[in-house]
N, C-alpha and C positions, 0 to 999 in steps of 0.2 A: 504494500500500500504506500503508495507518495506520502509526504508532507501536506498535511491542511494545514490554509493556512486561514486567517480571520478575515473575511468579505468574500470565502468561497460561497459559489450559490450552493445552497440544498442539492442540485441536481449531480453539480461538480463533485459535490461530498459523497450522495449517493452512490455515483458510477465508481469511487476508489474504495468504498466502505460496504459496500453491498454484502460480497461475500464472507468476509470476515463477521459481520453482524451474522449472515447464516448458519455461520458457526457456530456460533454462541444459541442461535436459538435452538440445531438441531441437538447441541451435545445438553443445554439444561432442558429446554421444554418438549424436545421431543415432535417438534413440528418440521416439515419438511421447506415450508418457506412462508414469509411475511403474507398477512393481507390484507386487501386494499386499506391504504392509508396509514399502516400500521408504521412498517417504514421509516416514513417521511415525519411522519411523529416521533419516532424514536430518534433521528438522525437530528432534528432539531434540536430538539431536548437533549442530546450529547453536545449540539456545539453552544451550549448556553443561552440559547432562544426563548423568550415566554414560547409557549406552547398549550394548545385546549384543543382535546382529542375531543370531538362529540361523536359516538356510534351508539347504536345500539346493542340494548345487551345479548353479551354472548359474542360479538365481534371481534373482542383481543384489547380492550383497552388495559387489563390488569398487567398484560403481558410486555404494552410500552413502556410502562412506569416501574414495573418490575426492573426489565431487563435496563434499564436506562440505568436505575440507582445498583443494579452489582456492577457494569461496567465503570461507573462512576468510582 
């Protein structure tokens, strides 16, 4: 993974952090991959962004906040 740096977009952060976050989600939570919107909430919320996931329940929001504060 390159160097993030601060005024990277989301998208930028995304595309170098993607797989590495799949890691983390397939070895704790046993999921095979992010979904929608989960992501981009989580990837936020690592680079120190306010951040307000709204989904519905049952959709993974425990799993952004979860995984945000062990990576952190």
């Amino acid at each position: 993974m390159g160097r993030l740096r601060v005024g990277d977009t989301i998208t930028t952060v995304q595309n170098e952090a993607k797989e590495p976050l799949v890691f983390f989600l397939r070895q704790i939570y046993r999921k095979n991959d992010f979904r929608t919107l989960q992501l981009n909430a989580l990837l936020s919320s690592l680079c120190d962004k306010d951040t307000i996931l709204l989904l519905p329940t049952g959709a993974g929001k425990s799993i952004v906040y979860q995984l945000a504060g062990i990576l952190r």
